[in-house]
C-alpha positions as CSV (number, residue, x, y, z in Angstrom):
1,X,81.4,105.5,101.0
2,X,82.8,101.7,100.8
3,X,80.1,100.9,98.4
4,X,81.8,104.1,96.3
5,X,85.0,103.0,96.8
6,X,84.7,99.7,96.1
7,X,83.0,99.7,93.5
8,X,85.7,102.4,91.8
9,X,88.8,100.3,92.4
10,X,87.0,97.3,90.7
11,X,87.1,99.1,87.5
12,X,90.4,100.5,87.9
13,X,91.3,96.8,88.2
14,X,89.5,95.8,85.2
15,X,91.2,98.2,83.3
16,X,94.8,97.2,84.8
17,X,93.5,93.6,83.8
18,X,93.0,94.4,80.1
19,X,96.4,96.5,80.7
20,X,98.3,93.3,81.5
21,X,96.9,91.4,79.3
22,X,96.7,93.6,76.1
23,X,99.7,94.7,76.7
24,X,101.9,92.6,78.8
25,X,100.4,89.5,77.2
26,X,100.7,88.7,81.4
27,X,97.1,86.2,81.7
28,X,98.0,84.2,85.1
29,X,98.9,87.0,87.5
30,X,96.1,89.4,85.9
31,X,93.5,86.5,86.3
32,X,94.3,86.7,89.9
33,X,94.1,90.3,90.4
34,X,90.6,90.7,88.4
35,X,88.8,87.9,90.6
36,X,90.1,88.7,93.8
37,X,89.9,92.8,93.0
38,X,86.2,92.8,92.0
39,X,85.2,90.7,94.6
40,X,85.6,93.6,97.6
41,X,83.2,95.6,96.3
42,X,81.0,92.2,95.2
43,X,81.1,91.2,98.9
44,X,80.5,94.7,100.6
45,X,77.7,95.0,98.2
46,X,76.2,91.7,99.7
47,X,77.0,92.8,103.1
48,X,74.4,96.1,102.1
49,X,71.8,93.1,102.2
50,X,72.9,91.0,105.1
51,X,70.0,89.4,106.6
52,X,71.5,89.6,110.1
53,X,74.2,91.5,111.8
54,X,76.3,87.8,111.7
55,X,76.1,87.7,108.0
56,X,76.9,91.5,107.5
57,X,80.5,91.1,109.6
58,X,81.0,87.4,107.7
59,X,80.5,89.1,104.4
60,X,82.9,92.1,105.4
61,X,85.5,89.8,106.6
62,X,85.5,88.0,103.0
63,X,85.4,91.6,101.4
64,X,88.7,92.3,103.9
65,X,90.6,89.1,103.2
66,X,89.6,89.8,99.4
67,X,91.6,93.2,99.6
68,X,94.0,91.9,101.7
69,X,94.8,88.8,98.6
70,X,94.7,91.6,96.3
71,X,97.5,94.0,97.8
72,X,99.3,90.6,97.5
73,X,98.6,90.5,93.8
74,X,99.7,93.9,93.2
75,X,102.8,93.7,95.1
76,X,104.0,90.5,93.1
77,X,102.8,92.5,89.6
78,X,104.9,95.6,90.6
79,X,107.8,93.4,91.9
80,X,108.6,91.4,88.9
81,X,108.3,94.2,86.6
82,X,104.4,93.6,84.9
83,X,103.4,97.3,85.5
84,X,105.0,100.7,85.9
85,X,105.5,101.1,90.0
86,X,103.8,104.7,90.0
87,X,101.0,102.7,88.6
88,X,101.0,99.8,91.2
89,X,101.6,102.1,94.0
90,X,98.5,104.1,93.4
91,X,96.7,100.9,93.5
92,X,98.6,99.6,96.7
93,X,97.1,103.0,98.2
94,X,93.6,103.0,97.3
95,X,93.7,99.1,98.7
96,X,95.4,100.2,102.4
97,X,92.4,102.6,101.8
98,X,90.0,100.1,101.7
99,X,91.4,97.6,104.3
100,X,91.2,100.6,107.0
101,X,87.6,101.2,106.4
102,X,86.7,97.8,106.2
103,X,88.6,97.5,109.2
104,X,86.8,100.0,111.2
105,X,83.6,98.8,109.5
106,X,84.0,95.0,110.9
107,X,85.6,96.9,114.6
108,X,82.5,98.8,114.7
109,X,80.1,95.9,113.8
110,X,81.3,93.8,116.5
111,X,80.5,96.2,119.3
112,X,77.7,94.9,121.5
């Protein structure tokens, strides 16, 4: 289901970059919300070949500090006005979305 997940918020990010700057004409902050966006689902799809248990959790902790940088982004785009806040908050929600499973994922993981 991460794999799912993931993979669906990085488009909706790609299409909230070409939103921002199509639209916005807004190229630093959108930069920063495409790389850091598209690389959960990059890194959980690495994690799916992890060639040990270690480098499955290291993976999922990037993928987690990924989602984690981008509920940052979105926050600073929906504070200083870039996007509509319905928009943003929909975002913010399938991110805390993501951090809790990856969350429970890496929890899991670390059990003997």
């Amino acid at each position: 289901i991460i794999k799912v997940k993931s993979y669906e918020f990085s488009l909706r990010i790609i299409k909230l970059y070409k939103h921002l700057t199509e639209d916005k004409k807004e190229y630093i902050l959108s930069k920063q919300i495409l790389r850091s966006g598209t690389s959960i689902g990059a890194n959980v799809e690495e994690a799916s070949g992890a060639q040990s248990k270690k480098d499955f959790i290291a993976k999922f902790h990037i993928s987690l500090k990924e989602a984690k940088e981008t509920h940052y982004w979105l926050r600073l785009i929906k504070d200083s006005g870039y996007a509509e806040e319905v928009l943003i908050d929909s975002f913010l929600k399938d991110c805390d979305e993501l951090i809790i499973i990856m969350t429970s994922i890496l929890k899991s993981s670390k059990l003997p």
